[in-house]
C-alpha positions as CSV (number, residue, x, y, z in Angstrom):
1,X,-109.6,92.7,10.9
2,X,-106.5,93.8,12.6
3,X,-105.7,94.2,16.3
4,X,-103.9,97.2,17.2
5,X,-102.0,98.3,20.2
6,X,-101.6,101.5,21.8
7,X,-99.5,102.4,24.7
8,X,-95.7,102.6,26.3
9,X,-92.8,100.6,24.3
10,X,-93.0,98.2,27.9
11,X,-97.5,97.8,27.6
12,X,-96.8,97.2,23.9
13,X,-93.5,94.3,24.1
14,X,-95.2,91.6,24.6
15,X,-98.2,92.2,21.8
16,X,-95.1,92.6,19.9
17,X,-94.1,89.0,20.5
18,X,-97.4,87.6,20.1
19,X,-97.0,88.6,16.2
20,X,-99.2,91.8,16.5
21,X,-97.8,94.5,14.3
22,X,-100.0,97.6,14.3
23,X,-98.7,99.1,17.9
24,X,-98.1,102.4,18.5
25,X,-96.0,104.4,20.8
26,X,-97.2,108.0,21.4
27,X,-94.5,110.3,22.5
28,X,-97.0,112.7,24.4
29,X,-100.8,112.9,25.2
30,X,-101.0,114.7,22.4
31,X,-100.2,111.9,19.9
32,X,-102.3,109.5,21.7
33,X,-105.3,111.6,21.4
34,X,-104.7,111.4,17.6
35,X,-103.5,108.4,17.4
36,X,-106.9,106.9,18.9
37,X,-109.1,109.4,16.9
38,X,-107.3,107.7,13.4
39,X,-107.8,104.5,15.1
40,X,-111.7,104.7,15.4
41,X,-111.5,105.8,12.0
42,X,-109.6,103.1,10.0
43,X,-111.5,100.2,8.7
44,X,-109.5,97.7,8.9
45,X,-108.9,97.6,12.8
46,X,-111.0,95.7,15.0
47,X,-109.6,95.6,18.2
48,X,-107.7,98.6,20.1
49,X,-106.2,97.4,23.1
50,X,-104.9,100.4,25.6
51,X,-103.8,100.1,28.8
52,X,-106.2,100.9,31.9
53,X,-104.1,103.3,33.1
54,X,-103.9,105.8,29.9
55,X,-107.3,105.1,29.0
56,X,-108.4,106.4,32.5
57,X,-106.5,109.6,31.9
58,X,-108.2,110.8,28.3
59,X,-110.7,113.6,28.0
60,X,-114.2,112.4,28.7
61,X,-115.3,113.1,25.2
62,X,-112.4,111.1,23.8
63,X,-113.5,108.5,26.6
64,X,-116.9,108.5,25.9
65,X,-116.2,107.6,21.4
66,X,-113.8,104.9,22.7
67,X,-116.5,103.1,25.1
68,X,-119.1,103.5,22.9
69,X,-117.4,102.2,19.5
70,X,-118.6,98.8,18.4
71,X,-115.8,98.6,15.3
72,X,-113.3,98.8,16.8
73,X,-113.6,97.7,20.0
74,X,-111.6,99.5,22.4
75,X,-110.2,97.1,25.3
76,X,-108.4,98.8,28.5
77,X,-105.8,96.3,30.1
78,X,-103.7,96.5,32.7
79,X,-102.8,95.8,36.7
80,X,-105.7,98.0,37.3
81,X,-109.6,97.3,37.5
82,X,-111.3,98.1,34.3
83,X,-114.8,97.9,33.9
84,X,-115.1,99.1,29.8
85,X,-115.0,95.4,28.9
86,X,-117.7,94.5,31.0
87,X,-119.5,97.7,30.3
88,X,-118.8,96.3,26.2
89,X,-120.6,93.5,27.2
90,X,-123.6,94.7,28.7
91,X,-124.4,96.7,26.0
92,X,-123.8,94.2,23.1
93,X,-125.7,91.4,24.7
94,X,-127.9,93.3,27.4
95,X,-126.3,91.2,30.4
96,X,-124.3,91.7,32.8
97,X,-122.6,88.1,32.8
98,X,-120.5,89.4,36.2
99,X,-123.4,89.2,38.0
């Protein structure tokens, strides 16, 4: 399964140097939005990584697929506090291991 990576060319550098090759650059929130929705969709990708900040700003129903989808797992990262990977947690395993 692949790892992909969605967000601005400076969110997505550093992925880049890890060896991750499936980023993606959206020009507008238009592309992201259908960028994600073919994300959710492809087999082979089993980890979206976003950053906080964008992922804070999508339309709740695009919000609500992402948190929700067990393959692939969508992971918001970034300077600011994001709860979707604890809230990924709690569902899989039925504990909240923060507490």
């Amino acid at each position: 399964m692949d790892i992909a990576v969605v967000g601005s060319p400076e969110f997505t550098l550093g992925f880049q140097l890890a060896g991750i090759s499936s980023i993606y650059n959206p020009e507008d929130d238009e592309r992201l939005h259908v960028v994600l929705r073919e994300l959710l969709n492809t087999k082979g990708v089993g980890i979206v990584v976003i950053d906080s900040a964008v992922l804070s700003t999508l339309p709740e129903r695009l919000a609500e697929r992402l948190s929700e989808s067990v393959t692939p797992t969508v992971l918001g990262i970034g300077t600011e506090e994001d709860t979707t990977l604890r809230e990924t947690i709690r569902k899989a395993i039925g504990v909240d291991l923060w507490k």
